[in-house]
Backbone as CSV, one residue per row, in Angstrom:
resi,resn,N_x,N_y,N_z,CA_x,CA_y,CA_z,C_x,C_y,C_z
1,UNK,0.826,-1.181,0.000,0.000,0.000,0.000,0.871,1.245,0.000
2,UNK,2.258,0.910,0.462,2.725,2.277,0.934,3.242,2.236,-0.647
3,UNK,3.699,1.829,-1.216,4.423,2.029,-2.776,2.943,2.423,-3.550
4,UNK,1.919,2.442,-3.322,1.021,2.845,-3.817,0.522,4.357,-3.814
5,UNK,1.060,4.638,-2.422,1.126,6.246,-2.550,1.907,6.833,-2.898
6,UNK,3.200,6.467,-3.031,4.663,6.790,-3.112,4.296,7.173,-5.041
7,UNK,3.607,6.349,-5.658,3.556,6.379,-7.053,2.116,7.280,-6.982
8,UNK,1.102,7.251,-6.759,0.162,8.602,-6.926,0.903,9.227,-6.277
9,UNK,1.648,9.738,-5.198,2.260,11.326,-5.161,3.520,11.656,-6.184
10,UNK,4.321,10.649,-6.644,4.950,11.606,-7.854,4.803,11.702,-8.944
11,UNK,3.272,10.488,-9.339,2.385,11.067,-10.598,2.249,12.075,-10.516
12,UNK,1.194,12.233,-9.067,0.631,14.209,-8.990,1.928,15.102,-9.136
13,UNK,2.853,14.681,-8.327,3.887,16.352,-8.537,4.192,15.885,-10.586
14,UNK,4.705,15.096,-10.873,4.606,15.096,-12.146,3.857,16.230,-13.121
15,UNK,2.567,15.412,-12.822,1.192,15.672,-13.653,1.034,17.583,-13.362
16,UNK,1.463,18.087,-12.030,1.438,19.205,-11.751,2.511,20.110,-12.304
17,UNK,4.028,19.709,-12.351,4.904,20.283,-12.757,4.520,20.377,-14.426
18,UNK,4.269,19.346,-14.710,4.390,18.965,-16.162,2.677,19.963,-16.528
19,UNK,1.622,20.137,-16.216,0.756,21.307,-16.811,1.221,22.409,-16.462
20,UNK,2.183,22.821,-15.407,2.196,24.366,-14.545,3.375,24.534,-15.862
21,UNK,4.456,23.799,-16.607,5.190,23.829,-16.834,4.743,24.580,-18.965
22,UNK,3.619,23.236,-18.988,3.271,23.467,-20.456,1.681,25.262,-20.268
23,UNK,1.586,25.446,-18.923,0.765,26.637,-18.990,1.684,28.026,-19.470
24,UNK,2.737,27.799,-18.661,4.013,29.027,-18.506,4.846,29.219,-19.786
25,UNK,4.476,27.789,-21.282,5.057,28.360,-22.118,5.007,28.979,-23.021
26,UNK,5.880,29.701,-23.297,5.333,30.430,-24.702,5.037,29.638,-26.328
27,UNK,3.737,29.280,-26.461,3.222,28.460,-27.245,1.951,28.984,-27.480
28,UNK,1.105,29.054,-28.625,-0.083,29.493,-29.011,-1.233,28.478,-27.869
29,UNK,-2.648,29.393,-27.488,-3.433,28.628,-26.720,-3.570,27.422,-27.195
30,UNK,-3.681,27.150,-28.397,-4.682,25.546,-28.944,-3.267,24.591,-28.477
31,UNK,-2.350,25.263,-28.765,-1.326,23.913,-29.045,-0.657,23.643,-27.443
32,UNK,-0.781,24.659,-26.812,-0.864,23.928,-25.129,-2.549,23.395,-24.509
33,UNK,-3.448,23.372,-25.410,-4.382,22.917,-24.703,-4.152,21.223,-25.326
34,UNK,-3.940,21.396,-26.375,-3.720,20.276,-27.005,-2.556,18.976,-26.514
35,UNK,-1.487,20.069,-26.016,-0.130,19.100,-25.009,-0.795,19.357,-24.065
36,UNK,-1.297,19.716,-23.146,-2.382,19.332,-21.934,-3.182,17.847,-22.169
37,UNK,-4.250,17.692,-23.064,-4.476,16.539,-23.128,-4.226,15.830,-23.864
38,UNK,-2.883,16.040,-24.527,-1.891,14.683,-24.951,-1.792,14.231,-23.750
39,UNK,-0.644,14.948,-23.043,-0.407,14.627,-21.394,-1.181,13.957,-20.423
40,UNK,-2.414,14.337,-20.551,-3.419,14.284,-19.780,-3.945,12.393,-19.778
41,UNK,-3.858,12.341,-20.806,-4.163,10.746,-21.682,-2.996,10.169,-20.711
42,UNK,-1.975,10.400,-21.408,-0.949,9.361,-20.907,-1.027,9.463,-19.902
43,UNK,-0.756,10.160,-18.808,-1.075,10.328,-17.613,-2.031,8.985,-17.048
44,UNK,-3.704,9.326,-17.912,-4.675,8.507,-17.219,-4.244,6.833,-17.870
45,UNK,-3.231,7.046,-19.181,-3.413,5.324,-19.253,-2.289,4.658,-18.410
46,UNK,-1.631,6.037,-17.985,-0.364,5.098,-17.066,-1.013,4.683,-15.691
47,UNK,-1.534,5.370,-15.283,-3.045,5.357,-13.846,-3.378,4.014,-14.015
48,UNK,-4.429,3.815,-15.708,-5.142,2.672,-15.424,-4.501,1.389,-15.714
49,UNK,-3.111,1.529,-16.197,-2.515,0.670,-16.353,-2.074,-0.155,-15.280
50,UNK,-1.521,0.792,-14.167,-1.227,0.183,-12.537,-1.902,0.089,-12.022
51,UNK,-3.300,0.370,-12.251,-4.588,-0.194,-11.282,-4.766,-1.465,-11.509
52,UNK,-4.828,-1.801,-13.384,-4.963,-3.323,-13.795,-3.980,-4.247,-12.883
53,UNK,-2.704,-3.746,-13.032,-1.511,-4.785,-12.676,-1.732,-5.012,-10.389
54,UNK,-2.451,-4.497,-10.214,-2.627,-4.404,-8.675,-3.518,-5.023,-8.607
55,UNK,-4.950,-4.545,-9.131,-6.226,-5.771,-9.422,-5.771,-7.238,-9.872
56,UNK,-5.134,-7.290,-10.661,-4.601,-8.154,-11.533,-3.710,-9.488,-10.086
57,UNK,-3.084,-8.480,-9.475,-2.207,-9.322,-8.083,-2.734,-9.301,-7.524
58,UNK,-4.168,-8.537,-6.612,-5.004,-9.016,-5.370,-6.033,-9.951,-5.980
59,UNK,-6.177,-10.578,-7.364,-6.819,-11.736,-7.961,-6.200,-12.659,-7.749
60,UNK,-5.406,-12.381,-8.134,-4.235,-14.014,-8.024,-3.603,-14.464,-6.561
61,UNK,-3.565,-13.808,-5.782,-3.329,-13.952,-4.214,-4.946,-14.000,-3.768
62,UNK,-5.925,-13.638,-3.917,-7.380,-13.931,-3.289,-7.565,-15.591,-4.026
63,UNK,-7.548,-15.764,-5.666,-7.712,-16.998,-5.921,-6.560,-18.230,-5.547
64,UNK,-5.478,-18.079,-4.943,-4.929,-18.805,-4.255,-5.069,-19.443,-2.994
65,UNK,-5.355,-17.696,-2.226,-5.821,-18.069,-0.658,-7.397,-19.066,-0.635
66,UNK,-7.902,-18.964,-1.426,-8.961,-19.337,-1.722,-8.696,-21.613,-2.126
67,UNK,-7.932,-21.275,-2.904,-7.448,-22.554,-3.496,-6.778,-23.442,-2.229
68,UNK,-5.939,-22.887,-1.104,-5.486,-23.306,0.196,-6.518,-23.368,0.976
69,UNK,-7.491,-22.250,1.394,-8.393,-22.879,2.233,-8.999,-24.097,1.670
70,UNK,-9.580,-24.364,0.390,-10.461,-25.216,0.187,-9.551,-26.328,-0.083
71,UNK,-8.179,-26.398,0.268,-7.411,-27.760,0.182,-7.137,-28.361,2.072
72,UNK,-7.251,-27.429,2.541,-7.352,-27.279,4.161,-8.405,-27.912,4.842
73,UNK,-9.701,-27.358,3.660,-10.852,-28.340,3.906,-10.840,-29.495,4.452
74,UNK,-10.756,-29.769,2.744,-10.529,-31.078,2.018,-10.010,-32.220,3.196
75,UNK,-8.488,-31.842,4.031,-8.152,-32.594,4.426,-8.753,-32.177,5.803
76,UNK,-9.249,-31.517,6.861,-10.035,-31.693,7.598,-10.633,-32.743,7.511
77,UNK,-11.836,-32.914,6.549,-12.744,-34.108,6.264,-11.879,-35.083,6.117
78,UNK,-10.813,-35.208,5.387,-10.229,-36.467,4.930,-10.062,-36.874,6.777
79,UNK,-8.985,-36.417,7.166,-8.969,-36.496,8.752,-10.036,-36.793,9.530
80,UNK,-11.001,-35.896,9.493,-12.684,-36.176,10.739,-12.634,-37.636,10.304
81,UNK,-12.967,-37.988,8.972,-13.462,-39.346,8.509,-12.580,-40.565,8.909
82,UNK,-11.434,-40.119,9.020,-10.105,-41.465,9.534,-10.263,-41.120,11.229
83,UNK,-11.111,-40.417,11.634,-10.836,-40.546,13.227,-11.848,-41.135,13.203
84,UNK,-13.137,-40.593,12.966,-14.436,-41.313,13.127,-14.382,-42.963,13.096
85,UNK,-13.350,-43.550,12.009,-13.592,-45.048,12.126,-12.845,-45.580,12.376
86,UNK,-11.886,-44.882,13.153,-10.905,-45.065,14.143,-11.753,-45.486,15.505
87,UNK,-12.676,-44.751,15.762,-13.170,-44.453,16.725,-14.514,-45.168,16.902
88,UNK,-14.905,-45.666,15.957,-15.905,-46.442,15.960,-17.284,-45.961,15.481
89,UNK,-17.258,-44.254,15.407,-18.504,-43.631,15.131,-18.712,-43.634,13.588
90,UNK,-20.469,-44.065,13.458,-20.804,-43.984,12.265,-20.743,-42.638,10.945
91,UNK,-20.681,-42.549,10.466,-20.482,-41.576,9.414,-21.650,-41.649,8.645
92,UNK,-22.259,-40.470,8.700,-23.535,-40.365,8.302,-23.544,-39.292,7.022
């Protein structure tokens, strides 16, 4: 989590330097509004790009933990069932 803020705060100073930077230059309005949301894009596909790859790893660690409990199960029962007729009790 903490590398997660560490990368949105020097997107933002980025994303901030980099418009304060293309406002201050001397360039006609259209063609800094235009490098604004060039910028602006890349910006959001680099965003949604590391959201995928984070979603992408709390899937694969949830469908694992998931895959261990239900092997944890598994042998619970395997176990209850070898004590039970160990033990003499019926299994119903």
């Amino acid at each position: 989590m903490k590398s997660g803020k560490v990368f949105l705060g020097i997107l933002a100073g980025v994303s901030a330097g980099a418009l304060l930077g293309t406002l201050f230059a001397p360039r006609k309005g259209k063609d800094t509004w235009k490098k604004i949301a060039n910028t602006s894009k890349e910006y959001a596909d680099t965003l949604s790009k590391k959201l995928d790859e984070t979603l992408d790893k709390f899937t694969g660690k949830f469908k694992k933990a998931k895959e261990e409990a239900s092997e944890v199960a598994r042998q619970a029962k395997v176990k209850e069932e070898k004590l039970k007729k160990e033990n003499g009790v019926e299994i119903s």
